[in-house]
N, C-alpha and C positions, 0 to 999 in steps of 0.2 A: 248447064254449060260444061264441053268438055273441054279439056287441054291437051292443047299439040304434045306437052310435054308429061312425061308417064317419071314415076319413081325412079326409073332404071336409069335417064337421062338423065336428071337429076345428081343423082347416085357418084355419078362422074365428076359433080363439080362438089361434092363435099372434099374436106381437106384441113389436115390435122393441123391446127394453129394451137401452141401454148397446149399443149399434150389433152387437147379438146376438138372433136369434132364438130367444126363449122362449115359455112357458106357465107363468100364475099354479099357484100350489097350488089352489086353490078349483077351476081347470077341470080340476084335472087329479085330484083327487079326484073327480067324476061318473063316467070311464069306466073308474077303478079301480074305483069301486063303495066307499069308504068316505068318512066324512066329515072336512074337512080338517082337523079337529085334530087325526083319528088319523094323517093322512100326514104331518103336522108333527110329532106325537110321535115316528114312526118314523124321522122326518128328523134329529130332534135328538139320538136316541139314535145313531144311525150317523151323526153330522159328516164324521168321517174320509174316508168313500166320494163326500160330494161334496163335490170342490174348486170351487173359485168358475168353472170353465168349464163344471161340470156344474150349479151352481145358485147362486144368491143373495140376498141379502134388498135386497127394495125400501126405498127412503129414503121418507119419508114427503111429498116433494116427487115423486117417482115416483109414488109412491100415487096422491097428487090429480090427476096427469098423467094415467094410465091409468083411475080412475073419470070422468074429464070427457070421454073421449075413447070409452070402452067402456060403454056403457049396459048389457050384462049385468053390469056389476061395480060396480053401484051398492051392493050389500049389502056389499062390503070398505070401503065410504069409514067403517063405523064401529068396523070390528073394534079391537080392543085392540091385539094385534098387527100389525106388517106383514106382508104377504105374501113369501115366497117365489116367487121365478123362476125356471122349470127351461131349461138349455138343452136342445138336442138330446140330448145325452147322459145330460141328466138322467135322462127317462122308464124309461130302460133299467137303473139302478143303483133306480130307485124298483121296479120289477118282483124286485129283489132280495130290499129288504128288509121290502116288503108279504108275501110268498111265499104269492102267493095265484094259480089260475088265470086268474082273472079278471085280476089284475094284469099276469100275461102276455101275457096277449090283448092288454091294453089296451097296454102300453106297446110291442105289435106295429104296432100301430094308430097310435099316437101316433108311431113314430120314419117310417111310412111318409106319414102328412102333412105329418112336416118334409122327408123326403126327396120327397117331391111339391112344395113347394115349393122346393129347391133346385135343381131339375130345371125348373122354370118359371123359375127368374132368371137362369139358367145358359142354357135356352135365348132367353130375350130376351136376355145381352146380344150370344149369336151374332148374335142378326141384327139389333141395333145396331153389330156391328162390319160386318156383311155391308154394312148400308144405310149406314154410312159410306164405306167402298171404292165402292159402285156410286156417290155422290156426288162422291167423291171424281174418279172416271172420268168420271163425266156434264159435271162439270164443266170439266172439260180438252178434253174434246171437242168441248162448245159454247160456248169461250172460239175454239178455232179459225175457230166460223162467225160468232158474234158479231163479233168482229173483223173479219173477212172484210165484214160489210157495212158494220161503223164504215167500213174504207176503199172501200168503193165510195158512203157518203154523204158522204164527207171533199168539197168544192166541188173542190179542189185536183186532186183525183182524174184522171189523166188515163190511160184505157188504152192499153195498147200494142195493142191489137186491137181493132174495132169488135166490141160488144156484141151479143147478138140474131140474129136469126134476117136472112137479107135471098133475098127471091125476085125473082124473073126478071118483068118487066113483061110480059104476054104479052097476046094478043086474048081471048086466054080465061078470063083470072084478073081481066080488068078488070071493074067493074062500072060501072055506070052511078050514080050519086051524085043521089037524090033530092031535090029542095029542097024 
């Protein structure tokens, strides 16, 4: 069985709660394919299975935080309940205790968009560490020439060698000077 819904859509509804990358119940109920009170029911009969690194309930100061900020979750701002938060690990204990194929699928699908994002942060901060080394170099190198012409504008400046290019006065290199 396939899913309408690919990683990349998915992707979209991930969302940094409590400095952890999660997904509300509500999105994560569409590409299980049931509705979230049944994944909340199924959540609340099996507690045990998720510890708080696999999921969490939103404070109701979070709630208003994430409906003000996520316009598809304008329909949670009046639920009764708070939302649940799944992290990473959640998706994959929820394929558990749904024990549905679909639910397999889905939380295949789901743990490959968080690891698509992990894999994009991971690769920026390489090459914010890369582009600080090469600044890091850039800099040192053109502090040497920087400098180098601070003292040849220094007035004080006096070389030990004449500067410049000097040629030989000859019949041939002279020209004649128009007024």
């Amino acid at each position: 069985m396939t899913l309408l819904i690919s990683p990349e859509n998915i992707e979209n509804r991930i969302l940094l709660l409590r400095e952890r990358r999660g997904m509300l119940d509500s999105d994560l109920a569409e590409p299980y394919g049931v509705p979230t009170r049944r994944l909340n029911e199924q959540v609340r009969r099996n507690l045990e299975r998720f510890p708080e690194d696999f999921m969490f309930q939103l404070t109701e100061e979070e709630r208003i935080e994430v409906v003000a900020n996520c316009d598809h979750l304008k329909k949670i701002k009046h639920f009764e309940n708070l939302p649940y938060a799944f992290t990473e690990y959640g998706p994959l204990m929820l394929a558990n205790v749904l024990k549905s194929p679909r639910a397999v699928e889905a939380s295949i699908q789901v743990v490959r968009a968080f690891v698509m994002i992990r894999k994009f942060i991971l690769d920026h901060e390489a090459l914010a560490r890369k582009l600080e080394i090469l600044e890091k170099k850039y800099d040192r190198r053109f502090k040497v020439v920087f400098d180098a012409i601070r003292e040849l504008m220094d007035p004080k400046f006096q070389p030990s060698k004449q500067l410049g290019f000097q040629q030989k006065r000859t019949a041939r290199n002279l020209r004649p000077v128009l007024n």
